[in-house]
C-alpha positions in Angstrom: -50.1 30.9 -72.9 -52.3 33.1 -70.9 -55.7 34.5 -71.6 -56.0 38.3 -71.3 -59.1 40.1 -71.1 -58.9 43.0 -73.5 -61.5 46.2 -73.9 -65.4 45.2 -75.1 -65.4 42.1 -73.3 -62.8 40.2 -75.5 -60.2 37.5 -74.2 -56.3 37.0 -76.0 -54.0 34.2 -75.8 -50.5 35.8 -75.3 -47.5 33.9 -74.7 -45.7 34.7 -71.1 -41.4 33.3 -70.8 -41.7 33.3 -67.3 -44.7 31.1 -66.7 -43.4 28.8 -69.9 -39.9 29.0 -68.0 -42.0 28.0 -64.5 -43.7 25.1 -66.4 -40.5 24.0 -67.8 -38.5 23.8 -64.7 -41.4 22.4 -62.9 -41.3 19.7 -65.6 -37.8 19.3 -65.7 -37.9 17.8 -61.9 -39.2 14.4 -63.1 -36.3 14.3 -65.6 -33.8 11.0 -65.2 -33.8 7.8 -64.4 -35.7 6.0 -61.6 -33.3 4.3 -59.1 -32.5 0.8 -59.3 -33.0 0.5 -55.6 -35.9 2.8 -55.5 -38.5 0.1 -53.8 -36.0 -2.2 -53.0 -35.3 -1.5 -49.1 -33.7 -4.9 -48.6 -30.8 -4.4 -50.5 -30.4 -0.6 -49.5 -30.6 -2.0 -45.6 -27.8 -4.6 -46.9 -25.4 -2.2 -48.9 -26.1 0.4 -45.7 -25.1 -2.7 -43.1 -21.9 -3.6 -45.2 -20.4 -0.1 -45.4 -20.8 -0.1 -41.8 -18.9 -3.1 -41.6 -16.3 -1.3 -43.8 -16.8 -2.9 -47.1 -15.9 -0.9 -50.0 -18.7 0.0 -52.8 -16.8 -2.5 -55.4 -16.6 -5.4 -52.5 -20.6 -4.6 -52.1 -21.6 -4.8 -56.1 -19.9 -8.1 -56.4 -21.7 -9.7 -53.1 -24.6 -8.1 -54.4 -23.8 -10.2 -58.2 -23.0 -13.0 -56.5 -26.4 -13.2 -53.8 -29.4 -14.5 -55.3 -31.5 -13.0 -52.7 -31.3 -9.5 -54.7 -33.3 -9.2 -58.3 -31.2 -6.0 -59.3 -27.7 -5.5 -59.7 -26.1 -2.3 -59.3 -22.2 -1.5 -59.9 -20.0 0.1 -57.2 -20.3 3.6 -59.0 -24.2 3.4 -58.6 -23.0 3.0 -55.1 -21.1 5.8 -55.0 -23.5 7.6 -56.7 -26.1 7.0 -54.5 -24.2 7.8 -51.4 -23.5 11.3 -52.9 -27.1 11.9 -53.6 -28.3 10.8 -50.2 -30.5 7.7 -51.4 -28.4 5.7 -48.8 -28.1 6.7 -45.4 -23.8 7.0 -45.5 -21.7 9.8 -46.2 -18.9 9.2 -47.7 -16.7 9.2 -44.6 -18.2 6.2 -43.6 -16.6 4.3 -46.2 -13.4 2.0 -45.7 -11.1 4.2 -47.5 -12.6 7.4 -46.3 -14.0 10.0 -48.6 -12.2 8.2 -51.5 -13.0 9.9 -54.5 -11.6 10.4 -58.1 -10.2 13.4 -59.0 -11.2 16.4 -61.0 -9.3 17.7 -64.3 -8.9 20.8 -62.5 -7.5 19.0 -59.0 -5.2 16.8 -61.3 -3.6 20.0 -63.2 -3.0 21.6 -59.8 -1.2 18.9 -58.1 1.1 18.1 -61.6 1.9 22.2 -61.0 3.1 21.4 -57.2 4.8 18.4 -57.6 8.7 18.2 -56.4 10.7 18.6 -59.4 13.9 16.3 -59.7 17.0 18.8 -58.5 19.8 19.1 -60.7 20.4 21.9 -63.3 17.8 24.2 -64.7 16.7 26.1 -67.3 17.7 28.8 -65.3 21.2 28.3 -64.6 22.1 28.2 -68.5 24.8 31.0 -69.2 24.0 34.6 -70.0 25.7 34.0 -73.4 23.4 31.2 -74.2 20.2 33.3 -73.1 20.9 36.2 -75.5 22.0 33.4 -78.2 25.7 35.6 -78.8 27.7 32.3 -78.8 27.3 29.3 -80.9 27.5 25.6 -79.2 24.7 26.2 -77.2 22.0 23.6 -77.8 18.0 23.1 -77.2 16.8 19.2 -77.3 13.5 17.8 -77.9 12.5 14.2 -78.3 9.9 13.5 -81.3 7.7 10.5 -81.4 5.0 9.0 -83.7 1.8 7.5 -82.1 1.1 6.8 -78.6 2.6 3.6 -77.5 4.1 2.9 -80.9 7.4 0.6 -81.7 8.5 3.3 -84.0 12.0 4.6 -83.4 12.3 7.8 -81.6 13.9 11.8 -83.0 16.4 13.3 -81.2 16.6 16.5 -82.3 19.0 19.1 -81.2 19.0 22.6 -82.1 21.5 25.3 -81.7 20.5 28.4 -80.4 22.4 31.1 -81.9 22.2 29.5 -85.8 19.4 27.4 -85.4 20.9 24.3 -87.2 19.8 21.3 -86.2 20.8 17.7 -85.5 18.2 15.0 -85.7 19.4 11.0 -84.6 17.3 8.3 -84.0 16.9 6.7 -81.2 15.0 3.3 -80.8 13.1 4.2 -77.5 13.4 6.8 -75.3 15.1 5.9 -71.9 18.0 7.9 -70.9 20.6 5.3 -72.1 19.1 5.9 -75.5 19.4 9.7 -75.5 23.1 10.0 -74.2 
């Protein structure tokens, strides 16, 4: 709220957005949690010393577990995390695997699209005949199963293109012994 002086010597609250957005983002700085190593420069000086000495974050948390010299114990992804937010003084290329990180849903889908597919025969060498669906004996086959990592026995199911009937086996699992 600000105050606005208005004619005949008369003041008026009126609510401003961009000094309540100005408060809020002012406010918003002291948002999160305080570090567990905020005070503590001893153990910063020790997890700084053993990366240098090319431990990895995960050898460093269970030393740290393990020392009763330190009150606080931090995992190896507060580690990581505080190496990406500059709290210690590493970058991540100073670890022992390098800049070693896990990666994103959109890296993952990425490298699935260029990975080397087995060679053999494609999709795309089927016959014309079996593209335009003219001839019967050409087939389609998916494999059908339950839940995820369940014993139950697996569908076969072949489909031919031109008439659509199917033929549905069951399998017990689904290695390629199974399916031929």
């Amino acid at each position: 709220m600000i105050t606005l002086k208005s004619s005949q010597d008369s003041y008026k609250e009126v609510y401003d957005y961009e000094i309540a957005q100005q408060v809020y983002d002012n406010n918003a700085t002291a948002k999160g949690p305080n570090l567990k190593i905020d005070k503590n420069h001893k153990l910063a000086k020790f997890i700084e010393k053993k990366i240098n000495n090319m431990y990895s974050p995960e050898v460093i948390a269970e030393l740290i577990k393990q020392n009763d010299e330190f009150e606080t114990c931090i995992s190896y992804k507060t580690i990581y995390n505080y190496i990406d937010m500059g709290v210690l003084m590493v970058d991540r290329e100073d670890l022992v695997y390098g800049n070693y990180r896990n990666k994103s849903k959109t890296e993952r889908k990425e490298s699935a699209k260029t990975r080397k597919h087995k060679k053999g025969r494609t999709i795309r060498d089927r016959s014309k005949a079996a593209d335009k669906r003219s001839e019967i004996g050409h087939f389609e086959m998916d494999l059908v199963e339950g839940q995820k990592d369940s014993e139950d026995p697996k569908l076969l199911v072949l489909t031919d293109r031109k008439t659509r009937k199917e033929i549905i086996e069951k399998i017990p699992d689904k290695t390629q012994d199974s399916v031929i």
